[in-house]
ROVEXFI-726413 format. One record per residue: residue number from 1; residue in one letter; chain; z, y, x of N, C-alpha, C in turn. Coordinates in Angstrom, 3 decimals, decimal comma, padded with zeros to 6 digits, m for minus. Layout:
<recs>
REC/k/r/c/n_w/n_v/n_u/ca_w/ca_v/ca_u/c_w/c_v/c_u
REC/NUM/A/A/Z/Y/X/Z/Y/X/Z/Y/X
...
</recs>
This chain:
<recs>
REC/k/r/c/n_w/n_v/n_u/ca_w/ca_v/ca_u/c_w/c_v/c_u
REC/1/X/A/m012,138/010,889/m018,233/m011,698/011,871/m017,265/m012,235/011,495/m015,885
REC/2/X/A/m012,982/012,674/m015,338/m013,284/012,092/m013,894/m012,623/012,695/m012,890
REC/3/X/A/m012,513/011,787/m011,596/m011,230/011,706/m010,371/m012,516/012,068/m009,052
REC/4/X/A/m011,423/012,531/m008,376/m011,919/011,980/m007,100/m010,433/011,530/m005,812
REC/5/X/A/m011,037/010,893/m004,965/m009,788/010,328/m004,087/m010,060/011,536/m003,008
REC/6/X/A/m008,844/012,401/m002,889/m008,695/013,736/m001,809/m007,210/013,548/m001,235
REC/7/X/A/m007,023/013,873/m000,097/m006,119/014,429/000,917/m006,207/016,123/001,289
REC/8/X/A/m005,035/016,403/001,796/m005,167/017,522/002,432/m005,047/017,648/003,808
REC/9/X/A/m005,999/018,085/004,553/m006,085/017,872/006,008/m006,467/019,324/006,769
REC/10/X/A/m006,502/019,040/008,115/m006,573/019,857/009,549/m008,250/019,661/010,376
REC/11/X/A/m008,994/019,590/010,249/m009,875/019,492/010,672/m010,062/019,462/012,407
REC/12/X/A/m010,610/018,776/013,038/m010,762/018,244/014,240/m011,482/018,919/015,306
REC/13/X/A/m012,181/019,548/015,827/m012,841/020,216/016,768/m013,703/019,022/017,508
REC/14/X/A/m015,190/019,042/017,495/m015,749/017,896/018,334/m015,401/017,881/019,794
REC/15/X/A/m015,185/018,596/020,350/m014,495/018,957/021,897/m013,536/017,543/021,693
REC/16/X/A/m012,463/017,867/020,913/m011,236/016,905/020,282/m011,855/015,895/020,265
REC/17/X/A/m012,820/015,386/019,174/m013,109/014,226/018,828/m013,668/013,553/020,614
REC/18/X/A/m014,231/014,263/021,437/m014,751/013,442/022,175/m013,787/012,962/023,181
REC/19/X/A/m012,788/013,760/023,209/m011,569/013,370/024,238/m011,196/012,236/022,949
REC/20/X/A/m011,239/012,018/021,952/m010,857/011,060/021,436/m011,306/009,880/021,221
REC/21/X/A/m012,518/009,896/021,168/m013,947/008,928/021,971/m013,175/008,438/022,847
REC/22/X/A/m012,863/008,919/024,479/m012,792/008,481/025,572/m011,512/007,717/025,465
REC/23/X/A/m010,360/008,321/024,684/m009,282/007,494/024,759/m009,322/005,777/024,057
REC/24/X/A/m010,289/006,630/022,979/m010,383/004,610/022,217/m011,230/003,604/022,942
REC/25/X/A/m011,964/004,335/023,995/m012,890/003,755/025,129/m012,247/003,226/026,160
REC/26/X/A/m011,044/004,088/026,598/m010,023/003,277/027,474/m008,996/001,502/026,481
REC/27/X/A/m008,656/002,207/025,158/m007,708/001,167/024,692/m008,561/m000,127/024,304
REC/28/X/A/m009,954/000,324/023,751/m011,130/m001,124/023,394/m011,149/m001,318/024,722
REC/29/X/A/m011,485/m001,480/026,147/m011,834/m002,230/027,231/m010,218/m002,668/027,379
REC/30/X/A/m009,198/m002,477/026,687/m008,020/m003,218/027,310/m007,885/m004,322/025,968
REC/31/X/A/m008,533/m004,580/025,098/m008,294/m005,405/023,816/m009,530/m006,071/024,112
REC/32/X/A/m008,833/m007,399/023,578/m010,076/m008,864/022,661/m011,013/m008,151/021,510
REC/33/X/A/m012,236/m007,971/021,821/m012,985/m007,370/020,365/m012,222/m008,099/018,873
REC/34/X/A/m012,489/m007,140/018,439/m011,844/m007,496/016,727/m010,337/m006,708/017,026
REC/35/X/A/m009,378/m006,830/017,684/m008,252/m006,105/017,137/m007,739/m005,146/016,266
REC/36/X/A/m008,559/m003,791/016,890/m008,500/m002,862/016,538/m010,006/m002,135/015,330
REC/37/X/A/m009,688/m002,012/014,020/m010,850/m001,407/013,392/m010,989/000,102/013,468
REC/38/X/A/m011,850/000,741/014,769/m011,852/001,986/014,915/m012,125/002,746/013,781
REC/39/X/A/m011,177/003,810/014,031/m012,012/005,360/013,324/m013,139/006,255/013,529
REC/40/X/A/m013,929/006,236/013,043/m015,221/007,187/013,796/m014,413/008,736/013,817
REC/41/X/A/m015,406/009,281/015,308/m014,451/010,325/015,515/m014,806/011,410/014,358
REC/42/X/A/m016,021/011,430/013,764/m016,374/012,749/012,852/m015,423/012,210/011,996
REC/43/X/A/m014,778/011,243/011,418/m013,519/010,953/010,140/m012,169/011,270/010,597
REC/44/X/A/m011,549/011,489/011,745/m010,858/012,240/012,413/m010,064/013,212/011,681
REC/45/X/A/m008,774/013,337/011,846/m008,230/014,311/010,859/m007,184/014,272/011,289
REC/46/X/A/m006,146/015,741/011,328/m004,653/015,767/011,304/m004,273/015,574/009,220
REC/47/X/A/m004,165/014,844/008,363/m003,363/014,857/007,378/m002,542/015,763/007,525
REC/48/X/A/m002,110/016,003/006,037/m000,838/017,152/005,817/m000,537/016,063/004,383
REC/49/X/A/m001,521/015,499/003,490/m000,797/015,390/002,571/m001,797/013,962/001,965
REC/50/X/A/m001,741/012,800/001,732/m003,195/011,825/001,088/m002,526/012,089/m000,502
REC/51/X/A/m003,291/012,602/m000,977/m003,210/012,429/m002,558/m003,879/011,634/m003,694
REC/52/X/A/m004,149/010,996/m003,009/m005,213/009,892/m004,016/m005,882/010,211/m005,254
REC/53/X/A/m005,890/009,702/m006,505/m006,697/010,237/m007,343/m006,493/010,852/m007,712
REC/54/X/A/m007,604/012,475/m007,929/m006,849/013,320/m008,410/m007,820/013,921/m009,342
REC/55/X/A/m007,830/014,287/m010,793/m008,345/014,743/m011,611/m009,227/015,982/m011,744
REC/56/X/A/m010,211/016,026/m012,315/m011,565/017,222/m012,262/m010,773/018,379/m012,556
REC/57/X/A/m010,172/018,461/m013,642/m009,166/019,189/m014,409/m008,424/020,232/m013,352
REC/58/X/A/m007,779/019,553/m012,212/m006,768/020,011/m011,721/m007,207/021,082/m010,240
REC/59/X/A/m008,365/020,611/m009,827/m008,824/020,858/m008,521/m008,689/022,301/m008,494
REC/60/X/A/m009,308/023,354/m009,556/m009,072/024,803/m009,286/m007,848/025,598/m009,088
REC/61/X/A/m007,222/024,909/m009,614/m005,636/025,472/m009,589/m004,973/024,409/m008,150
REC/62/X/A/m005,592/023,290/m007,569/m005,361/022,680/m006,159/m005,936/023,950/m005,659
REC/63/X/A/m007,307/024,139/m005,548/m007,841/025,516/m004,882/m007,210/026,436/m004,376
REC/64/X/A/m007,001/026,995/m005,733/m006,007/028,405/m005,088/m004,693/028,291/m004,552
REC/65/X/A/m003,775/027,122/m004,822/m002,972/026,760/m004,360/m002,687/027,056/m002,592
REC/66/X/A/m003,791/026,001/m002,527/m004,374/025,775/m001,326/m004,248/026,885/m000,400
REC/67/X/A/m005,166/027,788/m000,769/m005,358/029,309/m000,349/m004,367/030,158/m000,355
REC/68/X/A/m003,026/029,561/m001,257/m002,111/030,726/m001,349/m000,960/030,495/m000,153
REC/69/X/A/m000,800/029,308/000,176/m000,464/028,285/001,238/m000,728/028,830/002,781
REC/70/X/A/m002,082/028,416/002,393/m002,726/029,220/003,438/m003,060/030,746/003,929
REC/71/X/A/m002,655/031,466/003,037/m002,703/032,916/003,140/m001,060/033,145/003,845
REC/72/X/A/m000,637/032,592/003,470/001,032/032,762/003,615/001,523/032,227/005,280
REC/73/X/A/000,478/031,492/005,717/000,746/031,376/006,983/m000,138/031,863/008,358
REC/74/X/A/000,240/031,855/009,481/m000,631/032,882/010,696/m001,534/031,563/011,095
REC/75/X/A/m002,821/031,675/011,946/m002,900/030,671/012,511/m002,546/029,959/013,604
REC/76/X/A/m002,537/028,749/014,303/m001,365/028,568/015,530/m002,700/027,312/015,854
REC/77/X/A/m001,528/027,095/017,170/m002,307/025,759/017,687/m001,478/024,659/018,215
REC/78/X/A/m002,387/023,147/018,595/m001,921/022,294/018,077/m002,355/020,970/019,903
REC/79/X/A/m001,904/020,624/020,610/m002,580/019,938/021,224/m002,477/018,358/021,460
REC/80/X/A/m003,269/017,499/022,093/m003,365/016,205/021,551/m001,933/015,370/023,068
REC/81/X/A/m001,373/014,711/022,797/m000,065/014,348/023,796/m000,161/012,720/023,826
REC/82/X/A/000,059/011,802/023,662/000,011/010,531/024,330/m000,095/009,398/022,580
REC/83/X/A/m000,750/008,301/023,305/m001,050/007,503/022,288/000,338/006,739/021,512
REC/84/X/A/000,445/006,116/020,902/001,283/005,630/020,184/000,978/004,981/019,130
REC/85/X/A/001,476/003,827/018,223/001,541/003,133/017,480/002,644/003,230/015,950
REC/86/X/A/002,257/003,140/014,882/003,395/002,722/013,748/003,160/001,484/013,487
REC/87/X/A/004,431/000,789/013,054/005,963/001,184/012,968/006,031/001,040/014,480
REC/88/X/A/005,702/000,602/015,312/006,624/000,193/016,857/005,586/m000,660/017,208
REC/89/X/A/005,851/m001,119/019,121/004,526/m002,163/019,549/004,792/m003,298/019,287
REC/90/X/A/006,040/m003,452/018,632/006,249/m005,180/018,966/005,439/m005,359/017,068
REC/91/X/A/005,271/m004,768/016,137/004,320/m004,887/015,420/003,701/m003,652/014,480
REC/92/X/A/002,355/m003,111/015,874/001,255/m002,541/015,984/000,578/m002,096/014,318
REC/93/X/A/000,777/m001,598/013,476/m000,672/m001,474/012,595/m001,423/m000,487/012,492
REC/94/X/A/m001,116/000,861/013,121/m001,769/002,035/013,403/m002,139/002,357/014,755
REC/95/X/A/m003,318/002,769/015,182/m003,333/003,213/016,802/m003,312/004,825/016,468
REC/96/X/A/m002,951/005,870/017,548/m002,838/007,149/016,974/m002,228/007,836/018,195
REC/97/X/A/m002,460/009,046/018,224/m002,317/010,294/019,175/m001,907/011,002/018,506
REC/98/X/A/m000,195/011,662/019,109/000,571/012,542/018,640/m000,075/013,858/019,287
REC/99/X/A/000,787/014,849/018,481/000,653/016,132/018,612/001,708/016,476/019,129
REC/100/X/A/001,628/018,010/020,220/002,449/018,834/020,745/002,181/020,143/020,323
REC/101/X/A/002,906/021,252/020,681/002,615/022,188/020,326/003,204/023,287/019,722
REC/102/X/A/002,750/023,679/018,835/003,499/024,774/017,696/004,247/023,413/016,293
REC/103/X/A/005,019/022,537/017,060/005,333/021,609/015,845/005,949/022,722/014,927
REC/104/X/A/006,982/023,914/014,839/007,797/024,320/014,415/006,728/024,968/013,151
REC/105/X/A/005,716/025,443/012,976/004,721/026,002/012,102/003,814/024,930/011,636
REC/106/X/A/003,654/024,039/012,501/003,223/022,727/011,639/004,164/022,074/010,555
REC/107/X/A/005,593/021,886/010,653/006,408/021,652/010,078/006,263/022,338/008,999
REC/108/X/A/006,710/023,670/009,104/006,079/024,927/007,862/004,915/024,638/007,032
REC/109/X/A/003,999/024,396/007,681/002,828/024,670/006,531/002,898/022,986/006,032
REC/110/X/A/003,115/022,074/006,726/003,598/020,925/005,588/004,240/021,156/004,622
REC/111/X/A/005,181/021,285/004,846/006,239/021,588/003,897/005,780/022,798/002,738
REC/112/X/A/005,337/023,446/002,974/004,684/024,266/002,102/003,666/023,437/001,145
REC/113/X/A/003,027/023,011/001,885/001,702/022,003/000,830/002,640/021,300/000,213
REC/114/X/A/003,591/020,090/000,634/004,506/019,650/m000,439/005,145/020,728/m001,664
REC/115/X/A/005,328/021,107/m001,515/006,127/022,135/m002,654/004,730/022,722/m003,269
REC/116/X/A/004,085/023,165/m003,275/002,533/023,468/m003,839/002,391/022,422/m004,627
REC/117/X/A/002,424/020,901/m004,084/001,933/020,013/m004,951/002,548/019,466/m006,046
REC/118/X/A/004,091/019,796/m006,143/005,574/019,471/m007,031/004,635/020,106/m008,586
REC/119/X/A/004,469/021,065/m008,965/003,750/021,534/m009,956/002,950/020,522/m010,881
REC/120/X/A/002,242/019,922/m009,648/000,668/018,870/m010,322/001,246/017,440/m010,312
REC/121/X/A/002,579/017,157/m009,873/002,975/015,623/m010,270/003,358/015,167/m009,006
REC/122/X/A/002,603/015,393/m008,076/002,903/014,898/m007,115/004,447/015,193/m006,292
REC/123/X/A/005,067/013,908/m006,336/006,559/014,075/m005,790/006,501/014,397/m003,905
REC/124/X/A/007,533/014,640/m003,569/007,627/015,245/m002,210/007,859/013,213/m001,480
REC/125/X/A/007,221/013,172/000,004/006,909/012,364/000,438/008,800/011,866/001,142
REC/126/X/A/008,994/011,005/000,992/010,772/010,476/000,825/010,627/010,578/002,873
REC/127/X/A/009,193/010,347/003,274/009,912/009,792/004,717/009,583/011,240/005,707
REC/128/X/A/009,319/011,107/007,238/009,780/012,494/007,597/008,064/013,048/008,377
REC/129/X/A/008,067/013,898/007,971/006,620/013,936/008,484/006,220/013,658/009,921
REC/130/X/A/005,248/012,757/010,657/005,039/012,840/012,057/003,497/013,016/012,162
REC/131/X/A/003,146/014,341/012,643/001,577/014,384/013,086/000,920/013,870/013,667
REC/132/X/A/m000,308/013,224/013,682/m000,878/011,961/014,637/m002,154/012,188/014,037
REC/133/X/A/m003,382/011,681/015,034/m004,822/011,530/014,550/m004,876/009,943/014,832
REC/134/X/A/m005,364/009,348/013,570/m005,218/007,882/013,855/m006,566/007,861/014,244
REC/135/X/A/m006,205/006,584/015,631/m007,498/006,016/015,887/m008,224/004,972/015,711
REC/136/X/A/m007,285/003,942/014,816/m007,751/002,819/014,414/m006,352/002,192/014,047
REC/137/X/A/m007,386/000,816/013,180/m005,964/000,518/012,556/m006,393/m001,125/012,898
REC/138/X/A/m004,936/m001,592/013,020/m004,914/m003,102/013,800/m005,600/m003,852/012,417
REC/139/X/A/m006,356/m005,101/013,047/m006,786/m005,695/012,518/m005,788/m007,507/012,789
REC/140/X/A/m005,613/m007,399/014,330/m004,842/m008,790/014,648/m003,802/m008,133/015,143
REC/141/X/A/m002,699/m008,466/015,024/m001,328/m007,343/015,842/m001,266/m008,445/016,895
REC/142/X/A/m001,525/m009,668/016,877/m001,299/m010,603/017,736/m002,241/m010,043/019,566
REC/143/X/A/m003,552/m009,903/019,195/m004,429/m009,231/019,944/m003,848/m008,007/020,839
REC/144/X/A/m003,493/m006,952/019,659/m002,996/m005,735/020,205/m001,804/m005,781/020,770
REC/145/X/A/m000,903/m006,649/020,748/000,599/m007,440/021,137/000,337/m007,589/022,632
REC/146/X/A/m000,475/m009,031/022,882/m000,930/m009,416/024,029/m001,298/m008,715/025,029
REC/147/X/A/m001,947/m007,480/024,573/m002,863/m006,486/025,300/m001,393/m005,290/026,198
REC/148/X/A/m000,350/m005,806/025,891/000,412/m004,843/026,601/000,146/m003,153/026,421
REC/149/X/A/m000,532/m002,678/025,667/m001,485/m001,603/025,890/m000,435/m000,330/026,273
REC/150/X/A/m000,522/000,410/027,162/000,540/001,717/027,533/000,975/002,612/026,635
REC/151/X/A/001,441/002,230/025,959/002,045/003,339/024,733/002,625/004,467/025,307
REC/152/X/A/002,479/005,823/025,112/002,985/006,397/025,576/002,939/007,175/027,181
REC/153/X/A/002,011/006,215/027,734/001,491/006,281/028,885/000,287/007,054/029,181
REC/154/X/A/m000,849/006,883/028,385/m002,123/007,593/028,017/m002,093/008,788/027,541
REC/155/X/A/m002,029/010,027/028,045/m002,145/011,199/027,632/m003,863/011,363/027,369
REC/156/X/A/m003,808/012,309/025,898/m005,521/012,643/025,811/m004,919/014,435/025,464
REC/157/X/A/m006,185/014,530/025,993/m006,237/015,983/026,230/m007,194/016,891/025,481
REC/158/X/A/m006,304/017,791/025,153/m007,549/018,607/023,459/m006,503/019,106/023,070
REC/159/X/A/m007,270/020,359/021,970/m006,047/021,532/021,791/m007,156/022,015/020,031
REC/160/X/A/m006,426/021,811/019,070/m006,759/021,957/017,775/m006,011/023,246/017,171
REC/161/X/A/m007,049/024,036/016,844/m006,610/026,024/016,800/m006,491/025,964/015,112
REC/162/X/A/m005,605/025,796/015,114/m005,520/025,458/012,923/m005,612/026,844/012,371
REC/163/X/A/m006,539/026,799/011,908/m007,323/028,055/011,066/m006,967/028,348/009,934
REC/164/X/A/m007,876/026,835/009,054/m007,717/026,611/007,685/m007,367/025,240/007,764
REC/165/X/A/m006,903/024,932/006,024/m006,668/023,981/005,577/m008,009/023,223/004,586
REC/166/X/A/m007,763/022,068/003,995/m009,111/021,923/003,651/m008,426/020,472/002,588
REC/167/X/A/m009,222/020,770/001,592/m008,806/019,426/000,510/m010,008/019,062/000,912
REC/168/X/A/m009,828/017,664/001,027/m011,129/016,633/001,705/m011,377/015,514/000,773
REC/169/X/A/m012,403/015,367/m000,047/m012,759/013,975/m000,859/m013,084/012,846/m000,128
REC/170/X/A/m012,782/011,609/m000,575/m012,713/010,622/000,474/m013,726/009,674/m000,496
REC/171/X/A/m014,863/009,672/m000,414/m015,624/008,216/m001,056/m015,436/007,215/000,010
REC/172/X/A/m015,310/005,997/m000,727/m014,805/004,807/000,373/m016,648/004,086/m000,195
REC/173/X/A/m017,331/003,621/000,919/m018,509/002,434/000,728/m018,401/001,219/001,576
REC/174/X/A/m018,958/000,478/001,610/m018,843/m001,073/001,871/m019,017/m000,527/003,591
REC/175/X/A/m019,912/000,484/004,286/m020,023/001,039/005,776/m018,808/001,765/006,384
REC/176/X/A/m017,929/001,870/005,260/m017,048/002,618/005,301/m016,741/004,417/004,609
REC/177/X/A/m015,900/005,133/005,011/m015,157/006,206/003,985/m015,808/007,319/004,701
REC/178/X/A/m016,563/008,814/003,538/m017,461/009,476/003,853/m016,160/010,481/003,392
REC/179/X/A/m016,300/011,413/004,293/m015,629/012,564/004,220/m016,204/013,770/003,721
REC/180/X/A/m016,099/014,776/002,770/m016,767/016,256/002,180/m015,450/016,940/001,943
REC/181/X/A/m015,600/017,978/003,031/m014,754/019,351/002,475/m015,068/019,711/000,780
REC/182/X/A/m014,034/019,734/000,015/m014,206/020,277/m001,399/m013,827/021,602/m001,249
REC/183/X/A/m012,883/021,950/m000,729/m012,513/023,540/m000,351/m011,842/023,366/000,246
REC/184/X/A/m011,405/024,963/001,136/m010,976/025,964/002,648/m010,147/026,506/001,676
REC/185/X/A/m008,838/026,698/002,514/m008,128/028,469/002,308/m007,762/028,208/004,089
REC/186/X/A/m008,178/029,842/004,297/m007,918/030,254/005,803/m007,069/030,743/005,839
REC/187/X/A/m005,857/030,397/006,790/m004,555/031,215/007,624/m005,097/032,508/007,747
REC/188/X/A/m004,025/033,113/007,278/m004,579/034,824/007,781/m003,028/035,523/007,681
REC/189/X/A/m002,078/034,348/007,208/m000,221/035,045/006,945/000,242/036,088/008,638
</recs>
């Protein structure tokens, strides 16, 4: 049986990505090189759902799913609000920029993709959803500790117009994880 490793995601706007450039440009000149292992901005993504391996078998009926999800909702928008960390700073392992916005329809169409996915096995996620574009993930928390870095302080600025949704295959290589849209369903609810 063949797999591939997919999520369901929000796609990024390069406008976005470059205000997101500039912010990891401010937090690397405040860190010891090595701390932080950046995200390249084209890998950039709002998540809705990581589903890991998921079977050849299943993807067409993910498809329309997808689309029916997405038909069912209007499109809205989404903008980028101040940096932040999971679990907390006193120990750092995610760097990441929350979202403001239309949370109340972001909430919605999560929640919708969960229940879409109840069908194919996949159980509903136990913890509470929080939107964020990660920008890297700690490598020394000790580094990123030291660095005092302004949580919360750093506003980045960018505004993400959620259209469609998009199941995204994730090949991981030794350079790192290559991203391919497998399929779109476009908001049109």
């Amino acid at each position: 049986m063949s797999e591939i490793r997919a999520f369901i995601a929000i796609e990024v706007p390069d406008e976005v990505g470059e205000s997101l450039e500039n912010a990891r440009g401010i937090l690397a000149n405040k860190l010891t090189h090595g701390g932080v292992r950046w995200v390249k901005a084209s890998n950039i993504h709002l998540t809705l759902r990581f589903l890991g391996n998921v079977d050849h078998d299943k993807l067409p009926a993910l498809y329309d799913g997808l689309e029916d999800v997405a038909a069912r909702c209007a499109p809205f928008s989404l903008d980028l609000d101040a940096l932040g960390c999971f679990p907390n700073p006193r120990r750092p392992r995610v760097v990441w920029v929350g979202m403001v916005g239309d949370s109340d329809r972001l909430s919605l169409l999560h929640r919708a993709v969960e229940q879409m996915l109840i069908p194919f096995g996949w159980e509903e996620e136990g913890r509470k959803y929080h939107p964020h574009l990660t920008l890297g993930r700690v490598k020394d928390m000790n580094k990123v500790v030291e660095a005092r870095l302004p949580w919360g302080d750093i506003l980045v600025k960018g505004r993400i117009d959620v259209k469609a949704l998009h199941l995204i295959e994730s090949q991981l290589f030794p350079t790192g994880a290559v991203y391919s849209i497998r399929h779109s369903g476009y908001l049109t609810g």
